[in-house]
N, CA, C and O atoms as a Tinker XYZ file with bonds, in Angstrom:
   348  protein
     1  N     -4.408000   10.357000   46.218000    73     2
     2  CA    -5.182000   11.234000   45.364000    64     1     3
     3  C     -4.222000   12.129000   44.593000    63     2     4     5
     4  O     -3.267000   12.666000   45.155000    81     3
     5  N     -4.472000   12.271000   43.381000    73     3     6
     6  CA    -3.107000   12.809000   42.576000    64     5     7
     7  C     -4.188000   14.301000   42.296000    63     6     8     9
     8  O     -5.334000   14.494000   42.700000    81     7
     9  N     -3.279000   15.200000   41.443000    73     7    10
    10  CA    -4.231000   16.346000   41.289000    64     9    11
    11  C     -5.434000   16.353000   40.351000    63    10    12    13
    12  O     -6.479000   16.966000   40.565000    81    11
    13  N     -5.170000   15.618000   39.312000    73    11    14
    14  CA    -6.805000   15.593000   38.580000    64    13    15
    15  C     -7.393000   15.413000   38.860000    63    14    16    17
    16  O     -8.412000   16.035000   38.560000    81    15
    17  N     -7.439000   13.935000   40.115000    73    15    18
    18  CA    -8.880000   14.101000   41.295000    64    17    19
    19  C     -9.175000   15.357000   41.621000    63    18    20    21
    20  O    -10.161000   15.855000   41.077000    81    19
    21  N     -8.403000   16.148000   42.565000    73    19    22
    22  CA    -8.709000   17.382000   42.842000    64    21    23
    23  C     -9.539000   18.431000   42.336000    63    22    24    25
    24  O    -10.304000   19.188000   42.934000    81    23
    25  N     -9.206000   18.325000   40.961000    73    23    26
    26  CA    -9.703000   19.301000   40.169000    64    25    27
    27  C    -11.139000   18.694000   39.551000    63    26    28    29
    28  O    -11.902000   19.515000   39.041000    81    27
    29  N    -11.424000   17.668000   39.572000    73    27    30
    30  CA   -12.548000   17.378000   39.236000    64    29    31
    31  C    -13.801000   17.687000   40.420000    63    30    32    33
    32  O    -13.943000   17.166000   41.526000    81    31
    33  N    -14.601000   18.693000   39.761000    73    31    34
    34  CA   -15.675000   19.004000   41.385000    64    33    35
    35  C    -16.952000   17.660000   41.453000    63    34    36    37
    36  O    -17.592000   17.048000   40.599000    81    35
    37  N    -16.873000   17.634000   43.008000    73    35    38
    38  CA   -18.129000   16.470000   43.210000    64    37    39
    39  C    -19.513000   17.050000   42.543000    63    38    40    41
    40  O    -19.763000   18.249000   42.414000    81    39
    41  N    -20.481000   15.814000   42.089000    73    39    42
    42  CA   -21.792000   16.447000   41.724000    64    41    43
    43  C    -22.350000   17.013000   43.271000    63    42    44    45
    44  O    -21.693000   16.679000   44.258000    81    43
    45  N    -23.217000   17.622000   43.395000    73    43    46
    46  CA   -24.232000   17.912000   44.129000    64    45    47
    47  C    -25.820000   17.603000   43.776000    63    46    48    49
    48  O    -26.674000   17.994000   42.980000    81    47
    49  N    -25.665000   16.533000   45.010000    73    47    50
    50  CA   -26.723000   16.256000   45.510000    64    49    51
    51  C    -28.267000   16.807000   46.351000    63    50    52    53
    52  O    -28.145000   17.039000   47.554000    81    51
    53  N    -29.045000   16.917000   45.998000    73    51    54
    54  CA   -30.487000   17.909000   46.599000    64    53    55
    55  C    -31.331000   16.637000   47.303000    63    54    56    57
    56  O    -31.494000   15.650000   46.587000    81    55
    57  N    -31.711000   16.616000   48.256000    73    55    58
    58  CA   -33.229000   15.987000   48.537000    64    57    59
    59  C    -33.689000   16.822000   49.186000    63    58    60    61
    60  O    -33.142000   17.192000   50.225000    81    59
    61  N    -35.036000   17.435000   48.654000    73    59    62
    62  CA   -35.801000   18.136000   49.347000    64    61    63
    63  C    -37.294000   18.226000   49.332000    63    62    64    65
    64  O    -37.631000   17.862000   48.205000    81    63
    65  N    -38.387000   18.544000   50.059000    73    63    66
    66  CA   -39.488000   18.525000   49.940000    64    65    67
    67  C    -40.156000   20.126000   49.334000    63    66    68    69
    68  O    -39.699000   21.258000   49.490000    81    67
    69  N    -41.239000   19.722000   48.700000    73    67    70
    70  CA   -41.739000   21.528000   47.869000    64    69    71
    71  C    -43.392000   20.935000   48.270000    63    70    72    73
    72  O    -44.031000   19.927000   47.968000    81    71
    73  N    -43.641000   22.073000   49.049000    73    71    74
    74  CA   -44.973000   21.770000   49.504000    64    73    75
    75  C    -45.993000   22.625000   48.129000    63    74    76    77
    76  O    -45.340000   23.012000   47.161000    81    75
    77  N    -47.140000   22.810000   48.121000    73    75    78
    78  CA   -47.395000   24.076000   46.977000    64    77    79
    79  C    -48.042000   25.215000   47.668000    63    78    80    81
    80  O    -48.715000   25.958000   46.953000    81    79
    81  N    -47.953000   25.504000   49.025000    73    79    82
    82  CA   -47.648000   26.692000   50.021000    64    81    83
    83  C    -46.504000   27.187000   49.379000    63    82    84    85
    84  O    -46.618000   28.144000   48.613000    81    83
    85  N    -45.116000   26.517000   49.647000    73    83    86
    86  CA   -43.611000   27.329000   49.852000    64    85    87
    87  C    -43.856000   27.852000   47.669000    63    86    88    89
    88  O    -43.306000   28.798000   47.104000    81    87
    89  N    -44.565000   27.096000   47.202000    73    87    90
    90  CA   -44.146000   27.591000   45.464000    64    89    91
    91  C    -45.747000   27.131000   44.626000    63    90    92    93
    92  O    -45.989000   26.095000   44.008000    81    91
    93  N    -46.421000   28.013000   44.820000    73    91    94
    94  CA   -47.867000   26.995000   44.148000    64    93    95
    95  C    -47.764000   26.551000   42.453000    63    94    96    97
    96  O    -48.263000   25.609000   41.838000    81    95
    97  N    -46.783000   27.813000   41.976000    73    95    98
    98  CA   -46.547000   27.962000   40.684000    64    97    99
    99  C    -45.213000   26.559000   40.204000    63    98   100   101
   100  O    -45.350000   25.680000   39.353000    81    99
   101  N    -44.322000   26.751000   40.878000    73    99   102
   102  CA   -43.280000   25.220000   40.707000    64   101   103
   103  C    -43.691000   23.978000   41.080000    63   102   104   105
   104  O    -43.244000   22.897000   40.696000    81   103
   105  N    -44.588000   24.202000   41.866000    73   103   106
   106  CA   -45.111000   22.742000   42.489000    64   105   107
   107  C    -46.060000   22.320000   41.105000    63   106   108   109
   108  O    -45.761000   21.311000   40.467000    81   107
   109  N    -47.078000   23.074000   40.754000    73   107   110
   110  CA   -48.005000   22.510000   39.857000    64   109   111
   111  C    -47.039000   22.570000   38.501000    63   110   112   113
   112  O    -47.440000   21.768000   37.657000    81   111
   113  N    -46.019000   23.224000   38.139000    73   111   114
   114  CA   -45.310000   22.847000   36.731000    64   113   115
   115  C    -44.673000   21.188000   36.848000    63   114   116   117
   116  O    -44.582000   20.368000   35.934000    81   115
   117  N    -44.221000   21.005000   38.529000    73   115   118
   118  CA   -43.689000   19.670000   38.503000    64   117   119
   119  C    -44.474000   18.826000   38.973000    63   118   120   121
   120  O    -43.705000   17.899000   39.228000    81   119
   121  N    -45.468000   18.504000   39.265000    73   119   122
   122  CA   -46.272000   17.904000   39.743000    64   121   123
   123  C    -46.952000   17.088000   38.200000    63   122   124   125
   124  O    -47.442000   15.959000   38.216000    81   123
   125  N    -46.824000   18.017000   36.872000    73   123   126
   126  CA   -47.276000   17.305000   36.069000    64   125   127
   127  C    -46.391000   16.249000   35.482000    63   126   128   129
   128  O    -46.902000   15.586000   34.579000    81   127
   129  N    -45.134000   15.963000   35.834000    73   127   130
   130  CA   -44.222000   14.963000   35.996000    64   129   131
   131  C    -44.665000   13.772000   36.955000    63   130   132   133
   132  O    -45.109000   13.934000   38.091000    81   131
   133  N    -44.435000   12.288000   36.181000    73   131   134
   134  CA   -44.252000   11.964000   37.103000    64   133   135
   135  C    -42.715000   11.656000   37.945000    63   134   136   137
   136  O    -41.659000   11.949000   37.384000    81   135
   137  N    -42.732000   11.033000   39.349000    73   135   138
   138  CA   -41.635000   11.054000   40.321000    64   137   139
   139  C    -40.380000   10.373000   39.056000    63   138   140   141
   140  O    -40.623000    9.692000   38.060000    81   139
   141  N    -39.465000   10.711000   39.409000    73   139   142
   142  CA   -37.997000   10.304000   38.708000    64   141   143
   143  C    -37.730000   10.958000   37.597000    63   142   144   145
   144  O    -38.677000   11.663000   37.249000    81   143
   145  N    -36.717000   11.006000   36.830000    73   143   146
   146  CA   -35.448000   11.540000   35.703000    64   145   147
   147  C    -36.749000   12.593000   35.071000    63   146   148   149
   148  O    -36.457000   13.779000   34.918000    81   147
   149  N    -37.762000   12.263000   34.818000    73   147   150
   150  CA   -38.627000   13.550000   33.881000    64   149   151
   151  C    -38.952000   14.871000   35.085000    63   150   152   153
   152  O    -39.061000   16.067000   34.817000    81   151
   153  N    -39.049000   14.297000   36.292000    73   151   154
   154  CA   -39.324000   15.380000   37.145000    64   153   155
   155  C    -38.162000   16.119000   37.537000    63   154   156   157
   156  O    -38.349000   17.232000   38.028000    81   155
   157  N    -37.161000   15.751000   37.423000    73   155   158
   158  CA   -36.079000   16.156000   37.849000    64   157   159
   159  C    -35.233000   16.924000   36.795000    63   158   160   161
   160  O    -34.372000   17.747000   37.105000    81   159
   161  N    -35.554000   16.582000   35.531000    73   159   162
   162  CA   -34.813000   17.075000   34.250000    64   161   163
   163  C    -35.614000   18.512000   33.899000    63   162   164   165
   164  O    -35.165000   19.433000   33.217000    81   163
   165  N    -37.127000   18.434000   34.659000    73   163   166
   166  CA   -37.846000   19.857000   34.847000    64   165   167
   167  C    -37.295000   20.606000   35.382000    63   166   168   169
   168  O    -36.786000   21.607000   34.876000    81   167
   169  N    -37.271000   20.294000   36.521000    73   167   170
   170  CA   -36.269000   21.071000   37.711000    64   169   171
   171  C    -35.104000   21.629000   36.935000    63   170   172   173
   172  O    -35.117000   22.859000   36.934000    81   171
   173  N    -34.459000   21.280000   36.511000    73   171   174
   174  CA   -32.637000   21.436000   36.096000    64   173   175
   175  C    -33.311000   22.280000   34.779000    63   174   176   177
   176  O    -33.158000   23.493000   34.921000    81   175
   177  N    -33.757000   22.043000   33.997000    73   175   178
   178  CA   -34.331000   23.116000   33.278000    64   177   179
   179  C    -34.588000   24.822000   33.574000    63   178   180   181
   180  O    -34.127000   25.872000   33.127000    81   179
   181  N    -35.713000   24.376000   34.710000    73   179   182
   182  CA   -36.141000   25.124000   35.116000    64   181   183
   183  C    -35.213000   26.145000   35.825000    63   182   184   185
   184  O    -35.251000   27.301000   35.405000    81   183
   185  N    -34.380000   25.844000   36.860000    73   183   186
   186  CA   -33.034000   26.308000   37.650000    64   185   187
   187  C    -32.203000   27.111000   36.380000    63   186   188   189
   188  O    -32.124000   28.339000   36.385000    81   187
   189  N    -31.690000   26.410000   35.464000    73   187   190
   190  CA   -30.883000   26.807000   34.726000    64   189   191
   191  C    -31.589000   27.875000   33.944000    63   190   192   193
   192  O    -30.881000   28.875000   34.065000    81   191
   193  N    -32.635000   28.164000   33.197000    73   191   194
   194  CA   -33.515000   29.045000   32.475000    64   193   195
   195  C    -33.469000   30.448000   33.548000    63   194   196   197
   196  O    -33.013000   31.550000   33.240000    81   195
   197  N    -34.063000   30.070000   34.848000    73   195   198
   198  CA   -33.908000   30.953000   36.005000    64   197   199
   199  C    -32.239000   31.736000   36.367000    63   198   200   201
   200  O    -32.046000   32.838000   36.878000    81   199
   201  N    -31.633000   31.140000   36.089000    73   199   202
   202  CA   -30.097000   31.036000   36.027000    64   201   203
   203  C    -29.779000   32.587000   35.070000    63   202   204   205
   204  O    -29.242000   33.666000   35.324000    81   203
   205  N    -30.572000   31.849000   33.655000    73   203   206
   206  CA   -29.903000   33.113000   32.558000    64   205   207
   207  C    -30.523000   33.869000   32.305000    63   206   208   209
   208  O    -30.180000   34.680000   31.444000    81   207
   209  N    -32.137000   33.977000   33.162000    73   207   210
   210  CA   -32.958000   35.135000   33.285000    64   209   211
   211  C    -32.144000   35.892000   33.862000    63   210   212   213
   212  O    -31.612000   36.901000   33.396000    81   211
   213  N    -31.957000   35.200000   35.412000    73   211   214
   214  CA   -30.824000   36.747000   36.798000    64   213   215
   215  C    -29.951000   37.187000   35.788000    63   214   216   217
   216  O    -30.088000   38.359000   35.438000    81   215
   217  N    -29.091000   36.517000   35.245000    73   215   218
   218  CA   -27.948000   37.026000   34.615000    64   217   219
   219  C    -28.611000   37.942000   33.395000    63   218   220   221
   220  O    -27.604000   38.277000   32.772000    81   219
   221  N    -29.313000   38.305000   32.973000    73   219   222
   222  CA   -30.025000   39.077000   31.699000    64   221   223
   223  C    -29.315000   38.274000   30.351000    63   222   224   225
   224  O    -28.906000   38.966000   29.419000    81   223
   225  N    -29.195000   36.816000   30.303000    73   223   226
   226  CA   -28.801000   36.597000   29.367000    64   225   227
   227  C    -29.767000   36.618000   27.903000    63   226   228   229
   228  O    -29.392000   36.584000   26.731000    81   227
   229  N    -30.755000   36.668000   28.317000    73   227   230
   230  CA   -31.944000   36.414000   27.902000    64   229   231
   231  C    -32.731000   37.250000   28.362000    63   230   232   233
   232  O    -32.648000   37.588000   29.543000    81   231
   233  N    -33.897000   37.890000   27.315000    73   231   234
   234  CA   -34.616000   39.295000   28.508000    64   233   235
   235  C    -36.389000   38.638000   27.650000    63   234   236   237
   236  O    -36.473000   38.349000   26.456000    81   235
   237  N    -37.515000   38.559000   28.616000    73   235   238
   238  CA   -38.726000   38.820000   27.897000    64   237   239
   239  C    -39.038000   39.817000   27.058000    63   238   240   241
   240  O    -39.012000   41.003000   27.387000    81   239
   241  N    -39.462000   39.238000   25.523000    73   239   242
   242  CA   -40.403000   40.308000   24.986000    64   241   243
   243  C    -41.241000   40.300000   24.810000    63   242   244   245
   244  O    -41.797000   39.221000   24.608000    81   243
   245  N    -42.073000   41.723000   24.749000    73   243   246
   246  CA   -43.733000   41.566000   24.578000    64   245   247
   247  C    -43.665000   41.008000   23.096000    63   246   248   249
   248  O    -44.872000   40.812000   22.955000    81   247
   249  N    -43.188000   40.673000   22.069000    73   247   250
   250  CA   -43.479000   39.979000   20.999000    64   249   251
   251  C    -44.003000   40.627000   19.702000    63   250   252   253
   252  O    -44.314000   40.188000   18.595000    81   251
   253  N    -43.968000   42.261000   20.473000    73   251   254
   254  CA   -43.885000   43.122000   19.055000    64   253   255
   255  C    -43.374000   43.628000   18.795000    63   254   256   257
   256  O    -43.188000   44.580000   19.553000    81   255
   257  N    -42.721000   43.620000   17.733000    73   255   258
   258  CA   -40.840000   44.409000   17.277000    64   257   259
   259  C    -41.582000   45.650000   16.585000    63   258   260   261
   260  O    -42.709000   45.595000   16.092000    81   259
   261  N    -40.774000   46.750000   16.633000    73   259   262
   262  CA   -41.228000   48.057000   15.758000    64   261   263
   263  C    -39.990000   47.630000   14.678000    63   262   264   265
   264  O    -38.965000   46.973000   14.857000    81   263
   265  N    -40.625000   48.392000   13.305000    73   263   266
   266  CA   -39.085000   48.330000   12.540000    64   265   267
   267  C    -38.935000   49.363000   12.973000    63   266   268   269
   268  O    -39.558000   50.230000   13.587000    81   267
   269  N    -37.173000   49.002000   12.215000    73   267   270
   270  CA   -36.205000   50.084000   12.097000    64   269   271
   271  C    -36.456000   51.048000   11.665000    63   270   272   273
   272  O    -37.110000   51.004000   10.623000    81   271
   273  N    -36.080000   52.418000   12.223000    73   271   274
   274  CA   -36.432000   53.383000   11.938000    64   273   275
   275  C    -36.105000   54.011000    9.835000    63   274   276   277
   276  O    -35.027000   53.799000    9.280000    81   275
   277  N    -36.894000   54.480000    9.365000    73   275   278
   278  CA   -36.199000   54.848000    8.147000    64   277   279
   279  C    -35.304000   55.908000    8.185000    63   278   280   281
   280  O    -35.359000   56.964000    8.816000    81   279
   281  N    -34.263000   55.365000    7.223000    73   279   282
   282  CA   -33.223000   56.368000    6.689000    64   281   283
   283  C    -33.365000   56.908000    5.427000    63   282   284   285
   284  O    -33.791000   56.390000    4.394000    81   283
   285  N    -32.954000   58.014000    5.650000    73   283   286
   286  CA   -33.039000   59.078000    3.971000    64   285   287
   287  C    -32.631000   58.607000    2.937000    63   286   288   289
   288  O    -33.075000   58.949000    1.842000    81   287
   289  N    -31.229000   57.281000    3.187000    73   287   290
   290  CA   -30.788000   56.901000    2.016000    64   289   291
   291  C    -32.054000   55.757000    1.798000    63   290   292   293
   292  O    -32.580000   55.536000    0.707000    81   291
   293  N    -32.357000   55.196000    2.874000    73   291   294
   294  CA   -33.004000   54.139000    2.639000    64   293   295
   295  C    -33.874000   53.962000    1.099000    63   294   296   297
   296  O    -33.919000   53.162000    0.165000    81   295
   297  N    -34.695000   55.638000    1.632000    73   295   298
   298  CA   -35.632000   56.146000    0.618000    64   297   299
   299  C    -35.370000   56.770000   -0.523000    63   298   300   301
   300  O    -36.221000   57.057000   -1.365000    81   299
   301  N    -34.143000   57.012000   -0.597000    73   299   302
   302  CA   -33.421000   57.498000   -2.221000    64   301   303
   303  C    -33.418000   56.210000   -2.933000    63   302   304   305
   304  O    -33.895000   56.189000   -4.068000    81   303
   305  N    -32.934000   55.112000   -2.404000    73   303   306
   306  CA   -32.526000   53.825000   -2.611000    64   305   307
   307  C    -33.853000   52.886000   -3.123000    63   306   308   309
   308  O    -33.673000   52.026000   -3.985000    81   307
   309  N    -34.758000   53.039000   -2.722000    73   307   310
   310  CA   -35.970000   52.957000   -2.645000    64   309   311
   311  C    -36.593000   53.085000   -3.866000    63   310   312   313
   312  O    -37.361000   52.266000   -4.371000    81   311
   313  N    -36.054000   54.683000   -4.559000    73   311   314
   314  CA   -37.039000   55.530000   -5.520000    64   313   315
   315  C    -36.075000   54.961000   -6.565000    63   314   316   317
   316  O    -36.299000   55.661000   -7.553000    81   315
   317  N    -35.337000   54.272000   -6.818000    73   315   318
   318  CA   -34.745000   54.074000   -7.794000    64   317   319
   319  C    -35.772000   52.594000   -8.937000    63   318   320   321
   320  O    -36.113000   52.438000  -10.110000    81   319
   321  N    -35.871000   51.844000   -7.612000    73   319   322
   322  CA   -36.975000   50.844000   -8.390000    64   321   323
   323  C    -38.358000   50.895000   -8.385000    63   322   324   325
   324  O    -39.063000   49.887000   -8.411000    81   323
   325  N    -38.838000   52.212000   -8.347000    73   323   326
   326  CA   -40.080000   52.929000   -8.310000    64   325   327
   327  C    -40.939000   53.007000   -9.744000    63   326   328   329
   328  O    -40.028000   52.664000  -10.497000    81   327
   329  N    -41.671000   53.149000  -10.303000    73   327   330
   330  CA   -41.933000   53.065000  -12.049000    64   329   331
   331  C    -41.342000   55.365000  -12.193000    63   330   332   333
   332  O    -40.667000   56.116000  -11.488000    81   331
   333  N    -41.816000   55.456000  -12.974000    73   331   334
   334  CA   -40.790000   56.443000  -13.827000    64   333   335
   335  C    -42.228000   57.419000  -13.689000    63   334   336   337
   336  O    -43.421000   57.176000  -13.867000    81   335
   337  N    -41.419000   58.702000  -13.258000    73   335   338
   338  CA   -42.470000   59.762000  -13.420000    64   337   339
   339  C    -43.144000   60.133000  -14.805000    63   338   340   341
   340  O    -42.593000   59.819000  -15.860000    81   339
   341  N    -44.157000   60.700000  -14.778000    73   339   342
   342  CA   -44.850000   61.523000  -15.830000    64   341   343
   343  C    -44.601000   62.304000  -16.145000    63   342   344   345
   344  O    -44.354000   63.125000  -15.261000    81   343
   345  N    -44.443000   62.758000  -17.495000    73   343   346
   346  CA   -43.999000   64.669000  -17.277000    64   345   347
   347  C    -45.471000   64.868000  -17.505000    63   346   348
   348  O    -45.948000   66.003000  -17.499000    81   347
């Protein structure tokens, strides 16, 4: 075994059973799979998404942005393409 073997890490392997007691919510997302590569490519999805939630790579939003607050120049900037006062 020379060192690039070494350095290459083994895959890891899972067999396990998911009753929908131990997860009612993962069981019925995978359950709409059927058995092999589509059920399993859920999973690895799923793990990994879960992954960069813990890490806050990614954060939920409620889906309503406020704007940006206004600035004074904003509104000088603003009044310039405004139509022209009255005297």
């Amino acid at each position: 075994m020379n060192d690039r073997d070494k350095a290459v890490p083994k895959p890891v392997r899972l067999v396990f059973e998911l009753a929908r007691a131990d997860n009612p919510r993962l069981f019925d997302e995978l359950v709409q799979f059927p058995q092999g590569v589509k059920r399993v490519n859920r999973l690895r999805v799923l793990a990994y998404d879960g992954l960069l939630a813990q890490f806050g790579v990614f954060a939920l939003t409620s889906g309503i942005t406020k704007p940006p607050p206004a600035l004074p120049l904003t509104e000088v900037t603003n009044g310039l393409f405004e139509p022209a006062l009255k005297e």
